[in-house]
N, C-alpha and C positions, 0 to 999 in steps of 0.2 A: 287518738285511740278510738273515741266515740264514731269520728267517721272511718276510720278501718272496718269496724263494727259494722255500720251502715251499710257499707261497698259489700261486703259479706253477706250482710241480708240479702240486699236486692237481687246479688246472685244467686243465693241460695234459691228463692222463691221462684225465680227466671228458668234454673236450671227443674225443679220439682213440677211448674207448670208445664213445661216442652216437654218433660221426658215423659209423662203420665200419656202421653199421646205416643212416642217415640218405643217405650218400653211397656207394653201393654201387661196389664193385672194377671191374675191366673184367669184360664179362659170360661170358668164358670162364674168368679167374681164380674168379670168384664163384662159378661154376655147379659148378664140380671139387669147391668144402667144399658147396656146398646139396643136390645130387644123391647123393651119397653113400647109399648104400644105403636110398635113396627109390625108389618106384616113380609111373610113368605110366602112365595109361590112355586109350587113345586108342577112342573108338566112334564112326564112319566110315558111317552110313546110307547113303551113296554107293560103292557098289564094281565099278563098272562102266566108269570114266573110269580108261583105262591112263597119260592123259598126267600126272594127279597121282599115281601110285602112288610115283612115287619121292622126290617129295616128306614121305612117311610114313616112309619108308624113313629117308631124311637124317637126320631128328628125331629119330630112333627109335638112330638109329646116334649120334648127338649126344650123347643124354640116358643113352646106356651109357658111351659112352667118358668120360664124367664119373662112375662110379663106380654111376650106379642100374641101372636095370630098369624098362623097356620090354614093355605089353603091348595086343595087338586084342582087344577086346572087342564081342560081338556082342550083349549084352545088360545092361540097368540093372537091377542087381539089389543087394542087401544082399552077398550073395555074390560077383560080381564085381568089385564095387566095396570089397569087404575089405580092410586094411591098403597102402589104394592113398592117393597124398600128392597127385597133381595130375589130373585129369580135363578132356582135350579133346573137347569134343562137337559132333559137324556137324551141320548144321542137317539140317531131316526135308525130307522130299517131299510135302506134302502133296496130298490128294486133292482132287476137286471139290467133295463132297460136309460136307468135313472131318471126316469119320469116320476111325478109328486103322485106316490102312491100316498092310501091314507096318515101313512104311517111317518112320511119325508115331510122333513119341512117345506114348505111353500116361500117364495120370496116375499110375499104379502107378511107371511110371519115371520120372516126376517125383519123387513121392515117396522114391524111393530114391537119388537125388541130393541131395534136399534134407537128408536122415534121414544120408549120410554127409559132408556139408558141413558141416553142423552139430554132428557129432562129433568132439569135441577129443581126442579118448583117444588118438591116436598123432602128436600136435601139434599143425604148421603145414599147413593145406593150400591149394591152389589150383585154380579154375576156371574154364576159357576156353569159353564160351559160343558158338557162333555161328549164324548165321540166313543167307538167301541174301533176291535180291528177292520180291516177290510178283506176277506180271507172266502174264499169258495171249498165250499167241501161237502162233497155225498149230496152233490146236486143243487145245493143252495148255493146263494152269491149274496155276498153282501159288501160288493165290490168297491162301491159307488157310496159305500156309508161313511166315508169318511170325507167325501170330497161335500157330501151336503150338511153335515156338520160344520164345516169350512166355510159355509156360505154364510150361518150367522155371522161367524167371528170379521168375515169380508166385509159383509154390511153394514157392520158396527163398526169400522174403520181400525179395530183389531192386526196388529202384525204377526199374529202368530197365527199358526195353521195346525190341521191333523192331517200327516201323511196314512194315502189309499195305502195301507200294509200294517205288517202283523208284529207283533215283540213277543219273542220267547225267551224265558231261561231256563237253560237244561239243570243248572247248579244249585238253583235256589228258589224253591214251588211250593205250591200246595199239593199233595197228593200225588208226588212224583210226576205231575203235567207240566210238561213245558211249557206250554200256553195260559199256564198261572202261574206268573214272576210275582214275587216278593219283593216291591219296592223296599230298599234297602237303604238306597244311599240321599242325600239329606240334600238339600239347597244351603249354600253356606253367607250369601249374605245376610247381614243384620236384622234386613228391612220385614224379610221373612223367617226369622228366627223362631217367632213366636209361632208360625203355624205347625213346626215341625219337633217342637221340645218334648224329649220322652219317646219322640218316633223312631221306633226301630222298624217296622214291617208290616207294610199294607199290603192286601192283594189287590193285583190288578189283574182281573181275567179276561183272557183274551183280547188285550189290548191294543190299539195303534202306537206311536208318538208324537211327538211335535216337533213342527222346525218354526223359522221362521222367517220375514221379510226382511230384508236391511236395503231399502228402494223399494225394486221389485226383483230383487236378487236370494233366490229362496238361499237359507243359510241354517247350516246344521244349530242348535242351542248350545250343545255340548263345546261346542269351538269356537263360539262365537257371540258376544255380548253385543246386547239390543239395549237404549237406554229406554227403561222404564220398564223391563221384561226381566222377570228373576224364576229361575228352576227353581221348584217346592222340592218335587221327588224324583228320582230317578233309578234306575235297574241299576241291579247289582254289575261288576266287570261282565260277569258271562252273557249279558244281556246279547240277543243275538235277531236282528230283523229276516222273519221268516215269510217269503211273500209268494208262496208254490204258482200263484197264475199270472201274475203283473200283468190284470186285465186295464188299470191305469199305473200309468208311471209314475213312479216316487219321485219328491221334489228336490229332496235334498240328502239322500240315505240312500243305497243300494241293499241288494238285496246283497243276505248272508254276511254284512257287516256287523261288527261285536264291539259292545262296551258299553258305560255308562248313556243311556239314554233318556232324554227328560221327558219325564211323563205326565209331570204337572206343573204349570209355571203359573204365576199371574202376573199383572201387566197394571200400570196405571196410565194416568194422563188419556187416556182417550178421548177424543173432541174436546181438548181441553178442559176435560172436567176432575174432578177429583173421585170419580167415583172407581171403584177397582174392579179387576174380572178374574177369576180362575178357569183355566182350559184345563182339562182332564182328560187322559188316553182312555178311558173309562169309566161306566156312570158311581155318581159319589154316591148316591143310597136308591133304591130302586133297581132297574134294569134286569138284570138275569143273576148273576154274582155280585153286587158291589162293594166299592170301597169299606163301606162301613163296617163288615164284618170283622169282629173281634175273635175267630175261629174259621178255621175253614178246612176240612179237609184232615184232620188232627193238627195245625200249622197253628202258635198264639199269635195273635196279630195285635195291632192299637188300630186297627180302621177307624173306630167310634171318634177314639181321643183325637184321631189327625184332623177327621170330618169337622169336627165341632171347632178345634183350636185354628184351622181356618177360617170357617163361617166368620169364628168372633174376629177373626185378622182383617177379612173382606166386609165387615160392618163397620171396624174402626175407621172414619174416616181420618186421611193422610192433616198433616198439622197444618199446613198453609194451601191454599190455591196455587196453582202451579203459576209464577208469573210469565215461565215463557212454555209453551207448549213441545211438551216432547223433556221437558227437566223432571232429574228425581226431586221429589216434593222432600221429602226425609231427610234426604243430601242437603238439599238447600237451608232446611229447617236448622239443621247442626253449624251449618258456616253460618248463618246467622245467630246462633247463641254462642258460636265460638267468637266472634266478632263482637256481641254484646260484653262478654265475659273479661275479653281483650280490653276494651273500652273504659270500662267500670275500673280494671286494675290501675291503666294508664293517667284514666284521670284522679286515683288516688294518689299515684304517684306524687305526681305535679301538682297537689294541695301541700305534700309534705314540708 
């Protein structure tokens, strides 16, 4: 009886240690021990739009009052990006021409996002990616914005990408705009459970999508599973890709195609590290409209709660090191306490 007891414990305790990593706390309790004298960096290529400023603000006051440090950065640099743990980047502006106007990313600052993601020397990190549509109207083009948002994700050895084009929903908006869809529908594995609990309805305005690599074989997300790549959010069914100029061609989507499309995914294992990323059709606070928004338009949203219940998802670091590069870490984490749990039973057994 005394070692049934024992075998019990040991599990218990085995199962309470893994799962605290596995099933993360409520995302304000969790964010108070992960934030802790961590720093964020937010670079905001967009600073001209007053209606998100306070948006930055919110985040920014968020991510203090849990213990880190909060800062704007106006350039990707080795320097900038120094003893920084999580980096939010809005998408560029791109030109006509898609030459590195002020506003585009430069390769050098790809490089230097990639060179400090890839750096494990002050731990766990994270980074939230985002892109806007790629759509020309009443003279402007912002054709090419999505393929240089693409180029971080490329750099960084990232499999996921933002397709050059637009997502509407006629059925489900803010302010009767089709070009402000109401993320609606949920990512359903486990691993990202915790970023999307309570989420009924983000805005995405004027958004792209994602697809992604499987080789170098672009492949829709919706159809098709990448390991280590999991949809957060996606468009309601009406969801409908609107792309009036296809001044670049789409990779994996056609134009006027409809349905669930994924707008926000994140990804682990990259360069074999544990650290995680979020790509977003959209910028998550800043920008011109974002994410954050808890109203828009008279439409109630959870923006705040999704943004935040992320962040705290993409600061958790994963429970083991990936031992083979390209495995889920989370996956593997459960066959091995399934297998410890196994273990412990069998060998009661066999005392009996």
């Amino acid at each position: 009886m005394l070692k049934n007891k024992k075998a019990i414990l040991m599990l218990s305790v085995l199962v309470l240690t893994l799962s605290i990593g596995f099933f993360p706390l409520n995302h304000s309790t969790r964010a108070q021990s992960l934030f802790e004298g961590k720093v964020v960096a937010f670079y905001n290529v967009y600073t001209a739009f007053s209606q998100s400023a306070p948006s930055v603000a919110e985040f920014m006051d968020w991510w203090i009052s849990n213990g880190g440090t909060a800062n704007n950065i106006t350039d990707l640099t080795a320097d900038t990006l120094a003893n920084t743990h999580a980096l939010i980047l809005n998408c560029p502006d791109a030109d006509q021409d898609e030459s590195h106007s002020i506003t585009n990313f430069t390769m050098a600052q790809a490089q230097a996002v990639r060179d400090w993601f890839l750096d494990t020397s002050i731990g766990h990190k994270f980074l939230w990616s985002s892109s806007d549509s790629s759509y020309t109207y009443a003279g402007y083009t912002d054709a090419y914005r999505s393929n240089n948002a693409s180029m971080i994700l490329e750099v960084l050895g990232s499999v996921l990408r933002y397709e050059p084009s637009s997502v509407e929903d006629p059925d489900y908006n803010t302010g009767g705009g089709a070009y402000r869809p109401i993320l609606n529908t949920t990512g359903t594995d486990p691993i990202i459970a915790s970023c999307v609990e309570n989420v009924t309805a983000v805005l995405a305005h004027s958004p792209t999508l994602l697809y992604g690599l499987d080789g170098t074989t672009p492949v829709a997300l919706e159809t098709t599973t990448l390991p280590n790549v999991y949809p957060i959010l996606m468009t309601g069914a009406a969801g409908i890709i609107n792309d009036p100029t296809l001044l670049d061609p789409m990779q994996a989507h056609t134009n006027g195609q409809e349905g669930h499309f994924v707008m926000v995914a994140g990804e682990l294992g990259i360069g074999g590290t544990t650290h995680k990323l979020v790509a977003s059709s959209c910028a998550p606070i800043g920008g011109y409209n974002p994410m954050w928004f808890d109203e828009h338009r008279g439409s109630i949203l959870n923006g705040s709660l999704f943004i935040k219940q992320t962040v705290t998802w993409g600061m958790t670091p994963p429970l083991i090191p990936p031992p083979i590069p390209g495995f889920p870490f989370e996956a593997i984490a459960l066959g091995l306490l399934a297998t410890l749990g196994i273990g412990l039973v069998l060998r009661n057994r066999r005392r009996k």
